[in-house]
PATOR-590601 format. One line per 5 residues: number of its first residue (from 1); for each residue x, y, z of N, C-alpha, C. Coordinates in Angstrom, 1 decimal, m for minus. Example, Ala and Ser with C-alpha at 12.3 -4.5 7.8 and 13.67 -1.06 7.14 Angstrom:
<rs>
1) 13.2 m5.7 7.8 12.3 m4.5 7.8 13.2 m3.3 7.8 | 12.8 m2.2 7.1 13.7 m1.1 7.1 12.9 0.0 7.9
</rs>
This chain:
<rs>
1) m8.6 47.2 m33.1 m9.7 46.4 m32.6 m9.2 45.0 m32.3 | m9.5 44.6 m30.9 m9.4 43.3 m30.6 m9.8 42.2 m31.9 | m8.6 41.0 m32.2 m9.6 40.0 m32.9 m9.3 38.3 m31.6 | m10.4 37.7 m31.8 m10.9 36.4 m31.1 m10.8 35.4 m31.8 | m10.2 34.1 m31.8 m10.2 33.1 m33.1 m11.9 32.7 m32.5
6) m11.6 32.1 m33.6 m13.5 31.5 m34.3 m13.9 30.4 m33.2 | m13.3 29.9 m32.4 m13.5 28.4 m32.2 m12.1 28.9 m31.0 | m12.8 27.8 m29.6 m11.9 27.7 m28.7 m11.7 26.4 m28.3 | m10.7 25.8 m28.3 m10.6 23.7 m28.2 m10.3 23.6 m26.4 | m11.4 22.9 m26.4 m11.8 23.0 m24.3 m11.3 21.5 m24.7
11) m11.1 20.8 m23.4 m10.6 19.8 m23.8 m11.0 19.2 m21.6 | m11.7 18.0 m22.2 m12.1 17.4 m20.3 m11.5 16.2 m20.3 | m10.9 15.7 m19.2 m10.6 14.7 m18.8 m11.1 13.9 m17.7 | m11.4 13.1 m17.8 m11.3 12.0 m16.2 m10.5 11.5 m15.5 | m10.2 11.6 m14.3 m9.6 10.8 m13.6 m7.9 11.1 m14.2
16) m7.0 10.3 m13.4 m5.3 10.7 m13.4 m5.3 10.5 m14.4 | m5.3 10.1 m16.0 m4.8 10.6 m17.4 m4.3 9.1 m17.5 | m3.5 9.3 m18.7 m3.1 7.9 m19.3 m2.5 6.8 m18.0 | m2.8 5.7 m18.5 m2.1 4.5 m17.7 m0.6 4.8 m17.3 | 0.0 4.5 m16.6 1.7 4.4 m16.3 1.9 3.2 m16.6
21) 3.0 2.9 m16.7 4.1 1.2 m16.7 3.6 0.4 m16.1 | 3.6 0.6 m14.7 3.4 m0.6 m13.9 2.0 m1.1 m14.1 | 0.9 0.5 m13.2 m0.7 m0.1 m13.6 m1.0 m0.4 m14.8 | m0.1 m0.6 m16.2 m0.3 m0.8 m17.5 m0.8 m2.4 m17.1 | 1.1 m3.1 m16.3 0.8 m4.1 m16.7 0.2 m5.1 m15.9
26) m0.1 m4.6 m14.5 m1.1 m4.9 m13.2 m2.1 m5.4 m14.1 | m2.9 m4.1 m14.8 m4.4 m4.2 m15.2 m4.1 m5.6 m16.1 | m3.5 m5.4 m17.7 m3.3 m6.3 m18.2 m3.3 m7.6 m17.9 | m2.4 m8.3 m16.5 m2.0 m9.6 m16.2 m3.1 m9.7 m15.3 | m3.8 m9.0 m14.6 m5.1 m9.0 m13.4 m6.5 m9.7 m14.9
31) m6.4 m9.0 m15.8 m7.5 m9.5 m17.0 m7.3 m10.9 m17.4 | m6.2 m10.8 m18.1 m5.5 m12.2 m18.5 m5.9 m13.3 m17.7 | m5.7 m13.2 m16.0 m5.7 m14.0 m15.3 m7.5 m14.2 m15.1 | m7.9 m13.5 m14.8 m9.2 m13.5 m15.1 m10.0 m14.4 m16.3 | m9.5 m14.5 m17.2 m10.0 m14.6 m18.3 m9.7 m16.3 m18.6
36) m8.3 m16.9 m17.9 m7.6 m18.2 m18.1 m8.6 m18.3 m16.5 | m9.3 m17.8 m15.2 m9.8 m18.6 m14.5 m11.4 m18.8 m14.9 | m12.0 m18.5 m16.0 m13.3 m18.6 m16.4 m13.1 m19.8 m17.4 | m12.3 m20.3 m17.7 m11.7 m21.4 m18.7 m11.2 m22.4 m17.8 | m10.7 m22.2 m16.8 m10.0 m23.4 m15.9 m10.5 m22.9 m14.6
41) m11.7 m23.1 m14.3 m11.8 m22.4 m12.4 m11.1 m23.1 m11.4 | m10.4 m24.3 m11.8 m10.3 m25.1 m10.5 m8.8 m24.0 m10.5 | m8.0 m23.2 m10.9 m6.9 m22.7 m10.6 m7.3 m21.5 m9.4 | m8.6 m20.9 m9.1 m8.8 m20.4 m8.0 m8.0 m21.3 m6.7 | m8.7 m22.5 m6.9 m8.1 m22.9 m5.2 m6.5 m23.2 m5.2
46) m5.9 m23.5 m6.6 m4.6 m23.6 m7.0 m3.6 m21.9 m6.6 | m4.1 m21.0 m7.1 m3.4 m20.3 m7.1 m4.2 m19.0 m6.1 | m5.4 m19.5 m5.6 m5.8 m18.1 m4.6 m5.5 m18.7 m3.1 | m5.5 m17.8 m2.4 m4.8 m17.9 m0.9 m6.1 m19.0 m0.1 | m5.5 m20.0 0.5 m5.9 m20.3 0.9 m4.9 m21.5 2.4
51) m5.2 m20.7 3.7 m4.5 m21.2 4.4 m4.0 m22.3 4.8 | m4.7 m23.2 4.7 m4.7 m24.7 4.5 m3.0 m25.2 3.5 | m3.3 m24.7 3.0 m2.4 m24.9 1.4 m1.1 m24.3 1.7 | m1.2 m23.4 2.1 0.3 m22.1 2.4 1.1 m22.9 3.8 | m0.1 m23.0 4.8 0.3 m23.5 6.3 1.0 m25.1 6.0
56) m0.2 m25.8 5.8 m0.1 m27.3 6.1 0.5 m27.9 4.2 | 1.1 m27.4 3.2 1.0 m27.8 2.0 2.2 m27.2 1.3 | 2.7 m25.8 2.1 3.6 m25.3 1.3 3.3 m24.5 0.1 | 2.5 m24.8 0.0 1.5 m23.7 m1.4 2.1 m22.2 m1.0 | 3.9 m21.7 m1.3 4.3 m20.8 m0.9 4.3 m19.3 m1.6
61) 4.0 m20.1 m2.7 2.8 m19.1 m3.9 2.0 m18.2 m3.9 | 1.1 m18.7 m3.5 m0.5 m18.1 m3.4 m0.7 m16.7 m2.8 | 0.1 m16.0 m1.8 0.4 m15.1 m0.7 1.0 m13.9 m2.0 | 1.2 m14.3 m3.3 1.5 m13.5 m4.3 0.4 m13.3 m5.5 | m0.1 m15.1 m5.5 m0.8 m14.9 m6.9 m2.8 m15.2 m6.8
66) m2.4 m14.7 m5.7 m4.2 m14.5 m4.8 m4.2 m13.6 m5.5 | m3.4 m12.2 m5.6 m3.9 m10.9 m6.0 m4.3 m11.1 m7.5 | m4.0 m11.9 m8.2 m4.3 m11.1 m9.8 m5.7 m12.3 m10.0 | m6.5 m12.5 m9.3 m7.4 m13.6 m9.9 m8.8 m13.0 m9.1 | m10.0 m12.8 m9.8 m11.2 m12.0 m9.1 m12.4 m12.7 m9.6
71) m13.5 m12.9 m8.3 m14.4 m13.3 m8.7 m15.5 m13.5 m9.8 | m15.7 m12.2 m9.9 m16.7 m11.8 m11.4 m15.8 m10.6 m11.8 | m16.6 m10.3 m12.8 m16.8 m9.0 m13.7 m16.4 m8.1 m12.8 | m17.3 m7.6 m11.6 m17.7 m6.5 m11.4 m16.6 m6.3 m9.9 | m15.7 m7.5 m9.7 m14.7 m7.5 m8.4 m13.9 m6.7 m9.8
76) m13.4 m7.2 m10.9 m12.2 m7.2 m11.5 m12.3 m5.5 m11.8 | m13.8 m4.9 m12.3 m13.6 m3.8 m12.7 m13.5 m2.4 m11.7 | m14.3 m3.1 m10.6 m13.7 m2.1 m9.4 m12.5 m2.1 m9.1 | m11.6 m3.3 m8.8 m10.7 m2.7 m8.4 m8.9 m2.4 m9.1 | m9.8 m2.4 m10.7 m8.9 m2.2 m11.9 m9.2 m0.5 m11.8
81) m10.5 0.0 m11.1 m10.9 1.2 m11.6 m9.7 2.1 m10.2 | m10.0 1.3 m9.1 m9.3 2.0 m8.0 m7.8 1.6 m8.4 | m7.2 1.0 m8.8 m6.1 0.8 m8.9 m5.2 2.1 m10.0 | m6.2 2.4 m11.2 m5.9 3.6 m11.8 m5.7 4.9 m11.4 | m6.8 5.1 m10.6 m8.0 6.3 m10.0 m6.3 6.9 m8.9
86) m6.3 5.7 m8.3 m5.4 6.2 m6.8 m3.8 5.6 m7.2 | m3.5 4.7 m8.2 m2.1 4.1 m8.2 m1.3 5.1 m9.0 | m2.1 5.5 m10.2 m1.4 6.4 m11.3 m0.5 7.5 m11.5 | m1.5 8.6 m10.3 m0.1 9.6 m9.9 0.4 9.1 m8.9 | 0.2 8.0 m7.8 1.1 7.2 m7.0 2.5 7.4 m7.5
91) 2.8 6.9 m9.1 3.7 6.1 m9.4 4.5 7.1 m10.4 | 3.7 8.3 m10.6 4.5 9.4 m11.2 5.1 9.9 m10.1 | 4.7 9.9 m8.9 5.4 10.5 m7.5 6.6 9.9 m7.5 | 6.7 8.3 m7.1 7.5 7.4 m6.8 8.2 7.1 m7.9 | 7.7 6.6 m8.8 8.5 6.1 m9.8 8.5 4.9 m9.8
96) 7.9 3.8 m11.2 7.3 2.9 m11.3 8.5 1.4 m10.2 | 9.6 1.8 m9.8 10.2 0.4 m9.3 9.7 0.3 m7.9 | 9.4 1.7 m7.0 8.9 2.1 m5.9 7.6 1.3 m5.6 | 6.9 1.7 m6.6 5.1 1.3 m6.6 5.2 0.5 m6.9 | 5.8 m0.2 m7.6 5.7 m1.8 m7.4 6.0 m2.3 m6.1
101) 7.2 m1.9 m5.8 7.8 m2.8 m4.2 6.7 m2.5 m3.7 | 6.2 m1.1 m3.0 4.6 m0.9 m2.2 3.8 m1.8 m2.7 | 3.0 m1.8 m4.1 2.0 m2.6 m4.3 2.3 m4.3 m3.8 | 3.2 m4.6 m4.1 3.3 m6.2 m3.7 3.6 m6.2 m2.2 | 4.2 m5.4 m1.3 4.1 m5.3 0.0 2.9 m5.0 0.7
106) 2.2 m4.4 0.3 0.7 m4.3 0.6 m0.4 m5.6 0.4 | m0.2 m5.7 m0.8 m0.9 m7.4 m1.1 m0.3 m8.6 m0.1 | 1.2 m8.5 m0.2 1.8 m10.1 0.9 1.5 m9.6 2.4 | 1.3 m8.2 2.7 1.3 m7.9 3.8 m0.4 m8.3 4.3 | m1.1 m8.5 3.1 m2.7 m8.5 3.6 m2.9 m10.1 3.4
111) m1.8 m10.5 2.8 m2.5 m12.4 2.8 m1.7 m12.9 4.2 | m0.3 m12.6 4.4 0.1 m12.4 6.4 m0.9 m12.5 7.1 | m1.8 m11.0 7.1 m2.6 m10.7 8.1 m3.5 m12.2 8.0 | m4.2 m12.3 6.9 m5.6 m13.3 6.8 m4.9 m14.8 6.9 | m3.5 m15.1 7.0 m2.7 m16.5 7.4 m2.7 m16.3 9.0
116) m2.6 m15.1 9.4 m2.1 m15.2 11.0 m3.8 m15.1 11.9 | m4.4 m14.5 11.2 m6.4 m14.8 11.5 m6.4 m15.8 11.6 | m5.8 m16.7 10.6 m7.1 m18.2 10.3 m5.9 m18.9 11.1 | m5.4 m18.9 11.7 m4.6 m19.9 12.9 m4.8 m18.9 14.4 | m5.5 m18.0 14.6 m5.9 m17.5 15.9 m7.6 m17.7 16.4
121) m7.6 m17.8 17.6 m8.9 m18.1 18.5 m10.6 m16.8 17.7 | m9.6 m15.9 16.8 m10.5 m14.6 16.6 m11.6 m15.2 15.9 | m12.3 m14.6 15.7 m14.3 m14.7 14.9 m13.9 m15.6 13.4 | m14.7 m16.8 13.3 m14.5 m17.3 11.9 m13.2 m17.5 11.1 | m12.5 m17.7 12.4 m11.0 m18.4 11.9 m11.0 m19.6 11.1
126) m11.5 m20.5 11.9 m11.1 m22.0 10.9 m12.0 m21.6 10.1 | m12.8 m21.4 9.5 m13.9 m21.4 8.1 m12.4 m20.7 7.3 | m11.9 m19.3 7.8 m11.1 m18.9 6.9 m9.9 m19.8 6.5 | m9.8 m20.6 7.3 m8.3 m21.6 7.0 m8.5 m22.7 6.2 | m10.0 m23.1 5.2 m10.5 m23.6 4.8 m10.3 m23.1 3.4
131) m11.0 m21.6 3.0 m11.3 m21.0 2.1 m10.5 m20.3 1.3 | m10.7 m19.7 0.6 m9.8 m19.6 m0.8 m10.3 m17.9 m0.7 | m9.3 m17.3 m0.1 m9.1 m15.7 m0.7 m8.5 m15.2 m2.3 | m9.6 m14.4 m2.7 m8.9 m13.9 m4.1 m8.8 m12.3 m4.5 | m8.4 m11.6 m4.9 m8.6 m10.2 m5.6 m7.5 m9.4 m5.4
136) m7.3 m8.4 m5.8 m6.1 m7.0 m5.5 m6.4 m6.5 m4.3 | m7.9 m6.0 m4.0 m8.3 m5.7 m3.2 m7.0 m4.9 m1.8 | m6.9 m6.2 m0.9 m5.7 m5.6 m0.3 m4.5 m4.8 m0.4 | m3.7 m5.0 m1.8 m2.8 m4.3 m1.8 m3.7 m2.8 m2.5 | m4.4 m2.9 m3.0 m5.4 m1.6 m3.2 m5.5 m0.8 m2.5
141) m6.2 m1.1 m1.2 m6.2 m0.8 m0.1 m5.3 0.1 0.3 | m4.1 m0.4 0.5 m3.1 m0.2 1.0 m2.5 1.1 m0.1 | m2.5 1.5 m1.1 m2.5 2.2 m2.4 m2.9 3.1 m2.1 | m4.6 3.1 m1.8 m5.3 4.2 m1.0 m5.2 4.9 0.3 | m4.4 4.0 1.0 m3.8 4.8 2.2 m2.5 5.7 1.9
146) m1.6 5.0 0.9 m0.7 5.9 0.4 m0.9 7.2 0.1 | m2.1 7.1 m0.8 m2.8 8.4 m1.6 m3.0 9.3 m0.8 | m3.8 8.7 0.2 m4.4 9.7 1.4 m3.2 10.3 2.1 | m2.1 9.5 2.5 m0.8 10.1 3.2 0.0 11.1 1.9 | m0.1 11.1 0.9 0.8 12.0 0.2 m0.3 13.1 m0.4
151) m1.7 13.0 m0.4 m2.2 14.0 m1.3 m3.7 13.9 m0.1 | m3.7 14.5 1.2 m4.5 14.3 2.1 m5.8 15.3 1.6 | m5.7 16.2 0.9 m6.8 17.4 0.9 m7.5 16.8 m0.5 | m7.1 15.9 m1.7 m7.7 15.5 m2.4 m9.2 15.1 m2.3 | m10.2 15.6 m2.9 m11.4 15.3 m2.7 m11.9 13.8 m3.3
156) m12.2 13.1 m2.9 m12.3 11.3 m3.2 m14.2 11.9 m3.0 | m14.9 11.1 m4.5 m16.5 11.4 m4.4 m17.2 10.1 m4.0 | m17.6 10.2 m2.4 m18.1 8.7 m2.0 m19.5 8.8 m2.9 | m19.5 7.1 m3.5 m20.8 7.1 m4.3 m20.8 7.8 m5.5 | m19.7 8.7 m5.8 m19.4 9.7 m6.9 m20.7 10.8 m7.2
161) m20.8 11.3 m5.9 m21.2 12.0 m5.0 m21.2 13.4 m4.4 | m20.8 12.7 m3.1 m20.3 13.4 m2.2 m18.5 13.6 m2.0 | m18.4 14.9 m2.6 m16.8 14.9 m1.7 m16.4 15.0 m1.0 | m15.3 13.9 m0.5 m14.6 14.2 1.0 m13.2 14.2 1.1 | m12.4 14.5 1.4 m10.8 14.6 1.3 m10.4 13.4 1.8
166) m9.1 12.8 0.7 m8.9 11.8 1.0 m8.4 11.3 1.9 | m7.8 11.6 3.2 m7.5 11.4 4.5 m8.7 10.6 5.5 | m9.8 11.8 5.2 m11.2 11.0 6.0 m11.7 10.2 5.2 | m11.9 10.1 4.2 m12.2 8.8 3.4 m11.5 7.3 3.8 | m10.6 7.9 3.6 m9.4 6.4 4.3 m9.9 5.7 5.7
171) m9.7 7.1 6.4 m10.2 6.7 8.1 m11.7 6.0 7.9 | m12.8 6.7 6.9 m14.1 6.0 7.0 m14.3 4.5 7.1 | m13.4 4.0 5.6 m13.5 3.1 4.8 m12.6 1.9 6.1 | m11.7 2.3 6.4 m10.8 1.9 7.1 m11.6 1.3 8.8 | m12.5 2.6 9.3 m13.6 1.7 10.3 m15.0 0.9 10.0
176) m14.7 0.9 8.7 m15.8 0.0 8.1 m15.2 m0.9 8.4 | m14.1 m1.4 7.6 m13.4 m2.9 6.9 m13.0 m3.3 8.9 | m12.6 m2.7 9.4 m12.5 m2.9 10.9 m13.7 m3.7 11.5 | m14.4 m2.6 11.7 m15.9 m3.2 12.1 m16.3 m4.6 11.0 | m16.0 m4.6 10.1 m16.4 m5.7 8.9 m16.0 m7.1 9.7
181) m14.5 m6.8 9.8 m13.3 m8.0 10.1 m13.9 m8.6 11.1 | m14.4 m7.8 12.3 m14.7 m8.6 13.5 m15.9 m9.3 13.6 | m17.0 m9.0 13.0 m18.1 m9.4 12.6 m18.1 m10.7 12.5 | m19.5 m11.1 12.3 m19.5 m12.6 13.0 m19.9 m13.2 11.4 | m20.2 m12.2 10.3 m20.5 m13.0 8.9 m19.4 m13.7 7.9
186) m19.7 m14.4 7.1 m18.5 m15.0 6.2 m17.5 m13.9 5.6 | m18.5 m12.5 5.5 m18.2 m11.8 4.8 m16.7 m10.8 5.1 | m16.1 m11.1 6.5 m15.0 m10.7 7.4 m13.7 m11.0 6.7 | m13.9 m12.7 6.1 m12.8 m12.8 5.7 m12.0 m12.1 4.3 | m12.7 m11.4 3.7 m12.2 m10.3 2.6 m11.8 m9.5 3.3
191) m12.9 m9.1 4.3 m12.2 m7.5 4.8 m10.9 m7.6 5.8 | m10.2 m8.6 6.4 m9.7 m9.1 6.9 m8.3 m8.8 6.2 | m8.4 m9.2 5.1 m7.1 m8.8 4.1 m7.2 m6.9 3.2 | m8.5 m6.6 3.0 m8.6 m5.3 3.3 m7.7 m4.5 4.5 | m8.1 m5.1 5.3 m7.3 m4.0 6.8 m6.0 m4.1 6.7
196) m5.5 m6.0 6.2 m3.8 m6.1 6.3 m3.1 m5.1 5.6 | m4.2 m4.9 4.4 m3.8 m4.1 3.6 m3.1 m2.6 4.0 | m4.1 m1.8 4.3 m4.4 m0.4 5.5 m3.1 m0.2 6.4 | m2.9 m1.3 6.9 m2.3 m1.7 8.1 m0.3 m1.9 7.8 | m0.5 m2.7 6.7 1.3 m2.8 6.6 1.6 m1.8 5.1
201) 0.4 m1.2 4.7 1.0 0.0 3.7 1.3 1.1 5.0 | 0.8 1.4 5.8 0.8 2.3 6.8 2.0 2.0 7.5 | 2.5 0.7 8.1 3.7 1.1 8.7 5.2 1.3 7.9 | 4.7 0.4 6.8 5.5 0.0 5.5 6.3 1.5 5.3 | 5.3 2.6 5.4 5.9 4.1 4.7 6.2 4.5 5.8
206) 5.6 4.0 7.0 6.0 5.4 8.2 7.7 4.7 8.9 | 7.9 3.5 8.4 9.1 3.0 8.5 9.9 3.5 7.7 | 9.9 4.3 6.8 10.6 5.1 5.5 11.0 6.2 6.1 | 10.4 6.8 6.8 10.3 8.3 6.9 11.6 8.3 8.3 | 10.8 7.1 9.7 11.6 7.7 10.4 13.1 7.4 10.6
211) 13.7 6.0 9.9 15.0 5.8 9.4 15.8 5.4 10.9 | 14.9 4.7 11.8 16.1 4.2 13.2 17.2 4.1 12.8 | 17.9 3.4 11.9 19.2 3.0 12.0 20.1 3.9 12.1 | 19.5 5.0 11.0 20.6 6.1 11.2 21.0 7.1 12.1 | 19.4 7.2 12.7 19.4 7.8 14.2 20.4 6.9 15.2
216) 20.6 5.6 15.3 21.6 5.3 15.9 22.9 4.8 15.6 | 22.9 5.6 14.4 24.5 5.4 13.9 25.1 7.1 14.4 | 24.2 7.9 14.2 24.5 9.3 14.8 24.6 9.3 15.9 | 23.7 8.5 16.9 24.6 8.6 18.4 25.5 8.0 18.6 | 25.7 6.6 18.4 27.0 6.1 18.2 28.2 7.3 17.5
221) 28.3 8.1 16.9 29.1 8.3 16.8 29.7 9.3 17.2 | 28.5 10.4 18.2 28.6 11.7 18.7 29.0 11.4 19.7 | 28.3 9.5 20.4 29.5 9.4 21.8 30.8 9.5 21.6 | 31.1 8.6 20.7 32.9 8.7 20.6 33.0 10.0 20.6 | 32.8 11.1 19.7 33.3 12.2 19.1 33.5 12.9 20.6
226) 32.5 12.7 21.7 32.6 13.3 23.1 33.5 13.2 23.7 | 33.8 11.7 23.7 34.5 10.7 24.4 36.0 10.9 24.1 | 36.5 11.0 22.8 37.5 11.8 22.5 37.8 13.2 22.9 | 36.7 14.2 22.8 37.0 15.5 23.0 37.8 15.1 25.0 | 37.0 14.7 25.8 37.3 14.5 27.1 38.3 13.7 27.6
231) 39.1 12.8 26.5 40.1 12.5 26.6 41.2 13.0 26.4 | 41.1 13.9 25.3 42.2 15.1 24.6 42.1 16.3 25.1 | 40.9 16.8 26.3 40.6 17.8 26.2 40.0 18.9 25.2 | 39.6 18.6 24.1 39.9 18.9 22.6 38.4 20.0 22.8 | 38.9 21.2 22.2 37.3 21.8 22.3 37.4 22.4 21.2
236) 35.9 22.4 20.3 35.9 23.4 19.2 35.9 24.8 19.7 | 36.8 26.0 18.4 37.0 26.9 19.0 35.7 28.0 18.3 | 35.6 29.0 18.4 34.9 29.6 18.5 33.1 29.2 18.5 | 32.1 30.0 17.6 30.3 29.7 18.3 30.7 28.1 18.1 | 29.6 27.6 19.1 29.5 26.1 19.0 28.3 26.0 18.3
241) 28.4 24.6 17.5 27.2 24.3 16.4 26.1 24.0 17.1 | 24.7 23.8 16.8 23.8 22.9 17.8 24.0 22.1 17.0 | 23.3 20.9 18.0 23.3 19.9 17.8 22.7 19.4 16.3 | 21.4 20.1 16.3 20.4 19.8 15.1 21.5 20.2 13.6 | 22.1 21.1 14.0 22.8 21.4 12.3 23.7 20.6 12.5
246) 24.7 19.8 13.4 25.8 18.9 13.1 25.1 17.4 12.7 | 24.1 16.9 13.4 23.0 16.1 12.8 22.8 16.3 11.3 | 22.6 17.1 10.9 22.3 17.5 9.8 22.8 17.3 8.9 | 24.3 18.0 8.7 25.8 18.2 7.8 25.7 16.2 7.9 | 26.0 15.7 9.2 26.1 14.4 9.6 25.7 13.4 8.5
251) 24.5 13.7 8.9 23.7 12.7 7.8 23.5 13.2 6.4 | 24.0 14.3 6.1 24.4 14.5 4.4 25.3 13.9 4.1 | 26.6 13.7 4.8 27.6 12.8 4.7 27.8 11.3 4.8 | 26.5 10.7 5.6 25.9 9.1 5.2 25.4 8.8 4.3 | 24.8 9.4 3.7 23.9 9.4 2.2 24.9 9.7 1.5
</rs>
């Protein structure tokens, strides 16, 4: 006769599981900082982006230390919660030195965007070259588009909700903060660094993948290799390779 133990231990989780390294110490120094700007607020305009300061002041800083400082409560815990939610298996993928260089490329790449706004003719420029950007937000952003590009069929619950795979999530959010930026309310200039966000995580990786330089160190070198054969006459003998497998062998041998 079958026996069954007494008791079966089910066991639920939330969300990607323990913290990693990096988002350990993101979250940590993002609080900290938080906690020394409710004690000293004038360090907002000291240490958050504000174009004025970076452009006309040198303030060459801020384009780094905008990210760890957030309005209230409820900026800090959103985007401590997305930062877990979407960075965590990020960085088990990559590996915490990777996700870092992305996360701070995403972030400088989104205070760029909101410096090259507030010195153009576009919607509510000078107000932005005035004001003081703060939060993670952007390199977040940019985190999330990662996510979407390496795990596109993931279901993300809009409103914790509705599920949608995280590819069309990205695109939604992404013609929001678009439509947001151009808009004629104060409220553009967050989303503004939002998009930079979207925008240089996206070419940041697609510049990874397709590797120009090596593609023209392979032609470079298949001229000569031609260029010789037709000088020497020189012919390989027997099947001839294609191209794509000597490309191949090629660049195993650059690496």
């Amino acid at each position: 006769m079958a026996r069954y133990p007494r008791y079966v231990d089910v066991r639920y989780s939330f969300g990607p599981g323990a913290l990693t390294p990096a988002i350990k110490i993101l979250i940590i120094t993002n609080v900290v900082a938080f906690l020394v700007s409710l004690i000293v607020p004038q360090i907002v305009f000291r240490l958050g982006l504000v174009p004025d300061a970076v452009l006309g002041k040198g303030a060459i800083w801020q384009p780094v230390t905008y990210m760890f400082l957030h309005g209230s409560v409820g900026h800090l815990l959103v985007n401590m919660l997305g930062l877990w939610m979407f960075g965590t298996e990020l960085e088990r993928t990559w590996r915490t030195r990777f996700f870092t260089k992305f996360y701070f490329i995403s972030g400088i790449g989104a205070a760029v965007t909101t410096l090259l706004w507030s010195v153009s003719p576009l919607p509510y420029a000078e107000q932005m070259y005035y004001t003081a950007t703060i939060g993670a937000s952007g390199a977040i952003y940019g985190v999330l588009l990662a996510y979407a590009m390496y795990f596109p069929h993931r279901p993300i619950y809009l409103y914790f909700v509705f599920p949608i795979p995280a590819r069309y999530f990205v695109m939604i959010i992404g013609a929001i903060t678009f439509l947001s930026s151009i808009g004629s309310s104060g409220g553009g200039i967050a989303h503004t660094a939002h998009l930079g966000g979207l925008i240089v995580g996206y070419v940041y990786l697609k510049s990874l993948r397709s590797k120009p330089l090596d593609e023209l160190k392979y032609r470079w070198l298949r001229w000569k290799l031609n260029r010789a054969r037709g000088r020497f006459d020189v012919y390989s003998g027997g099947r001839r390779r294609d191209d794509d497998s000597w490309k191949s062998d090629w660049k195993k041998h650059i690496h």
